[in-house]
C-alpha positions in Angstrom: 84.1 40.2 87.0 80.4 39.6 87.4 77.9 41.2 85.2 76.3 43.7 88.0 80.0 44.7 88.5 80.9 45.3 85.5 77.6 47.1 84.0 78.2 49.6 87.5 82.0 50.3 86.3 81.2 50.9 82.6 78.1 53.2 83.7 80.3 55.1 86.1 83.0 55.8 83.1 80.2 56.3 80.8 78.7 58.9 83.1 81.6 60.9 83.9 83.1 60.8 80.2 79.7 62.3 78.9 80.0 64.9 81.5 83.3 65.9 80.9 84.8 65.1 83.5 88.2 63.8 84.5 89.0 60.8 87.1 90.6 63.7 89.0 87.7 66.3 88.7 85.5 63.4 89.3 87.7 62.4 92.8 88.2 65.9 93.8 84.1 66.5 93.9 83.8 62.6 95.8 86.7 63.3 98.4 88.1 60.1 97.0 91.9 59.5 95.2 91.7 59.2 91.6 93.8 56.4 92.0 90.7 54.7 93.4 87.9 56.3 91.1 90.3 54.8 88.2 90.8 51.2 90.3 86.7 51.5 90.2 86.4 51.8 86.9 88.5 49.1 85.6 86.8 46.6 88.3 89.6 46.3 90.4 88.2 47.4 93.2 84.1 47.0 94.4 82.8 50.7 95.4 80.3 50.4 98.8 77.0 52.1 98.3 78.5 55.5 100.5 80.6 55.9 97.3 78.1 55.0 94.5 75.8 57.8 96.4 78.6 60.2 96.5 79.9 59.5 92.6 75.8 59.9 91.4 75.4 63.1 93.5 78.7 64.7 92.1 77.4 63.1 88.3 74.0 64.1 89.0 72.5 61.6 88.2 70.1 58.8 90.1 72.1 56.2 91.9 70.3 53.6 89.7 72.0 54.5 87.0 75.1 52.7 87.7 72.5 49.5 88.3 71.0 49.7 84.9 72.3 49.1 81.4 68.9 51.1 80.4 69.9 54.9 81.3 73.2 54.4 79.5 71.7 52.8 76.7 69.5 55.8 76.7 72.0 58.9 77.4 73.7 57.7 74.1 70.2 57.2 72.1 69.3 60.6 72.8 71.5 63.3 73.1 69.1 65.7 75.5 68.0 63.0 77.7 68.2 63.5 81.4 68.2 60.8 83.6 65.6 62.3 85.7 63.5 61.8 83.1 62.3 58.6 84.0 61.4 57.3 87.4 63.3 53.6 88.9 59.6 52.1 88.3 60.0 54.2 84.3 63.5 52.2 83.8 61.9 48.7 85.2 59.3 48.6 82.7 61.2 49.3 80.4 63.7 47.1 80.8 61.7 44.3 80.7 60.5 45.5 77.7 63.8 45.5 76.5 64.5 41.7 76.9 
């Protein structure tokens, strides 16, 4: 699995598990099968952009999330963070300042 595709599954699961919500809440607010929210999050199959935008509204959360290592790494630094706290532009610079 390639490193994009893999930091988008784990930051799906992340997402939802620190929401509280089930593969089945989770594909009941999509329109999707959980059988296919659970085949996305163990990389076995490669979501299109329609359902990234539909998973981040139903999480809601920015789409980028799923992108980044960044907001995850953050969501578990900080308890209360949102990720509308920081802007795409916010999570590039720091980003880089992470490497």
């Amino acid at each position: 699995m390639s490193e994009l595709k893999q930091t988008i599954t784990e930051n799906i699961k992340h997402f939802r598990s620190k929401r509280n919500v089930s593969q089945e809440k989770l594909s009941q607010m999509c329109g999707y099968s959980s059988t296919y929210i659970g085949k996305i999050e163990r990389g076995q199959r490669s979501p299109s952009l329609d359902t990234l935008i539909r998973i981040a509204e139903a999480l809601q959360i920015p789409i980028a999330s799923f992108f980044d290592p960044f907001y995850r790494e953050q969501d578990q630094l900080k308890g209360d963070w949102e990720p509308s706290d920081f802007t795409p532009y916010d999570a590039t610079l720091r980003r880089f300042n992470y490497f």
